[in-house]
N, C-alpha and C positions, 0 to 999 in steps of 0.2 A: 415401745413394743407395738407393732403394726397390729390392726383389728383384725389380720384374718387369723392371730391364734387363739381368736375367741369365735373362729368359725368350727365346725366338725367336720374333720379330715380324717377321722380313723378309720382302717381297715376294717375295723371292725362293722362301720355300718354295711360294707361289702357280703359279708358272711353271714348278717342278720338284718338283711334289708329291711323289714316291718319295723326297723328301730327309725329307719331317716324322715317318716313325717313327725315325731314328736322332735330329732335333732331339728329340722325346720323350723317349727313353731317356739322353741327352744331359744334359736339364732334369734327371731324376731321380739323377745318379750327384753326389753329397754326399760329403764327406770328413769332418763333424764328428765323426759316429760312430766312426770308427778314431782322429782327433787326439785323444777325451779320454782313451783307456787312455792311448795316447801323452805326451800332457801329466802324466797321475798319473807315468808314466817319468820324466819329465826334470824335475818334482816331485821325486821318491826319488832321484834321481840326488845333486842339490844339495843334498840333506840329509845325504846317506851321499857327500860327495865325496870322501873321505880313505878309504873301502871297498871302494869302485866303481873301476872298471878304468877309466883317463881315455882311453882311446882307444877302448873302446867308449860312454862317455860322449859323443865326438866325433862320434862315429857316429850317435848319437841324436837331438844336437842337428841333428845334419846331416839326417837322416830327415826329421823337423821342419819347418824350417825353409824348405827345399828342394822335399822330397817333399809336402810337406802344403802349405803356405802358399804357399809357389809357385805350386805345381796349381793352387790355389783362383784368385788372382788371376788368372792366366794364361789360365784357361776362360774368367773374367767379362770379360776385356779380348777373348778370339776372341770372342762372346759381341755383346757390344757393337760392336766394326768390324762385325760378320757383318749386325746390323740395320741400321746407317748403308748400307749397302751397297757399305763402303772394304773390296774383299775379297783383295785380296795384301794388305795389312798384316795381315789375319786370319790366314790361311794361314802368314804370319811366326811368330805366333803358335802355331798349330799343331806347328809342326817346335818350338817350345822345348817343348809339351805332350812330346809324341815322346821327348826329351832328357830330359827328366825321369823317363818309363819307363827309358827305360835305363840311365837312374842309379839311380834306386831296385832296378830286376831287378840289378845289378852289387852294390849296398849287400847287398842280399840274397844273391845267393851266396857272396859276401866273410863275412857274418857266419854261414852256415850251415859255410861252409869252417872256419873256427875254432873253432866250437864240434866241429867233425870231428878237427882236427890239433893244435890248441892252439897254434901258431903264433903267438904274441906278436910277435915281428920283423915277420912278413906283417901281423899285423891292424895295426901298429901303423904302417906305409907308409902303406896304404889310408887310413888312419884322419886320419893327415897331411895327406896329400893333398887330399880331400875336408874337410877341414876348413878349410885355411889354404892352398891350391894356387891362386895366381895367374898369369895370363900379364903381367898390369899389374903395377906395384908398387902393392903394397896394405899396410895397415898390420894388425898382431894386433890384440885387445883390447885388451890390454897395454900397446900402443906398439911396440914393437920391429917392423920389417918382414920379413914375410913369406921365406924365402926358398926354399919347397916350391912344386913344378911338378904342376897338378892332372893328375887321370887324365884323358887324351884320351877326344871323345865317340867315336873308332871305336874304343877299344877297349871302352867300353861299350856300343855298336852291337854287337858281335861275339861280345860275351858274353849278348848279348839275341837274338842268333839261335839261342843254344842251345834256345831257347822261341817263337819268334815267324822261321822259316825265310825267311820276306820281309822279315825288319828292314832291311837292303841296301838293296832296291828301292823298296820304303816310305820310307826317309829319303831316297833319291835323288829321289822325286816331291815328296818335301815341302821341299826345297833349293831347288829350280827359281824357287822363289817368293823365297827369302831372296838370293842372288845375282842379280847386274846381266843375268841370262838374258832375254832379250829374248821368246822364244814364250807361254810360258807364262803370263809377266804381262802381255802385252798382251791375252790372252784374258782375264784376270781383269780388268784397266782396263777393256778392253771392255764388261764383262758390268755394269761399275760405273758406266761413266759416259755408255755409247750406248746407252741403252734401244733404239733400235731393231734391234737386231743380234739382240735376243732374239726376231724375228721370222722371226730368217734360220734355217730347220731344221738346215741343219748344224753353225750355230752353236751352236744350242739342245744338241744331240746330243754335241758338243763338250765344254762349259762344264756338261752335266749330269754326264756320266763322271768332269769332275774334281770338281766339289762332292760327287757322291755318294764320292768318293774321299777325297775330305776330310773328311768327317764321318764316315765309317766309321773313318780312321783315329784321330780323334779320341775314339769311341767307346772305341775297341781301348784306346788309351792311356791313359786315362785309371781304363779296369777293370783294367787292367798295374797302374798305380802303387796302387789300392787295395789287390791283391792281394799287390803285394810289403810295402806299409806295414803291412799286416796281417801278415805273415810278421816281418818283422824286430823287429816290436813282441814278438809271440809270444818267438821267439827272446831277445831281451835282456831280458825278465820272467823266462824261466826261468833264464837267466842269472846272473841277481838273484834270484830265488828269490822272488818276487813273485806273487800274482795279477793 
């Protein structure tokens, strides 16, 4: 799949031009740069596994995994519905961007807390948790099935407001879209499949407040999770006593 369907082509920024400096800045926020320290981590990690701390090992891969490769995907698929101009399943999208800040801002304080109290028990919950924590039955690598209950996203909402004071309100805009709520996604279907409603001013006035609300948040989140993957990379190099 060629990188320009991770570019923004929608007609949509035509109609609600104030939207195309956040799709700009948007195109520009990359994650390879932070994944290769990353990657050299969980490299050193599997060579030195009998040295290294396995639950901050868990933690790493979980960074990874999650915080990196998720993101990536997750952008390219709101990304792509956003062109088609399918815009609640993008928006869907958005709110697991969201999620993934605040998994990553909670990975981050969690590992900064440890390196603070040395707390082994604590790191070693979290570490559980976010590793192997299903609501479904799911199976280990191992085989053996899971039996850890992951951390809820409100308490990592809650611990993202320590940093981001509208985390609350912001996930609650961005929910509207992912449950069976009837207002909000009828203005999104509208806006996706009656072209002519984009005539109607109020509509227009509407449907721009929340797009511009959704790309800002997308923005926001997105500079969150680089921000913390960078922190917690930092963090578990020194750790390791790594460059």
């Amino acid at each position: 799949m060629s990188m320009d369907k991770y570019m923004f082509t929608s007609s949509v920024i035509i109609k609600v031009p104030q939207l195309l400096p956040y799709c700009d800045r948007i195109e520009k926020i990359e994650f390879w740069d932070g994944s290769s320290k990353l990657a050299r981590l969980v490299e050193y990690m599997f060579k030195n596994a009998e040295s290294t701390n396995p639950h901050m090992n868990r933690i790493i891969v979980y960074t990874l995994s999650i915080c990196i490769v998720k993101a990536i995907e997750t952008k390219r698929g709101f990304i792509l519905l956003f062109n088609e101009g399918t815009l609640s399943p993008a928006f869907l999208l958005n709110r697991s961007i969201f999620e993934i800040w605040a998994a990553a801002y909670f990975v981050e304080k969690n590992v900064e807390s440890f390196r603070s109290t040395r707390n082994a028990i604590q790191l070693a919950n979290i570490a559980d948790r976010l590793f192997a924590g299903a609501i479904y039955p799911a199976q280990l690598p191992w085989g053996e099935s899971s039996t850890e209950k992951p951390v809820h996203i409100s308490k990592m909402i809650k611990e993202l407001k320590q940093q981001y004071s509208e985390a609350k309100q912001t996930y609650s805009f961005l929910s509207e879209y992912c449950h069976p709520n009837f207002l909000y996604n009828e203005y999104a279907n509208l806006a996706s499949f009656q072209h002519s409603v984009w005539d109607n001013p109020k509509f227009l006035e509407s449907i721009s407040t929340a797009l511009e609300k959704q790309l800002a948040s997308l923005e926001q989140s997105l500079i969150g999770i680089k921000a913390s993957v960078r922190a917690i990379t930092q963090m578990c190099c020194k750790e390791y006593g790594i460059d």
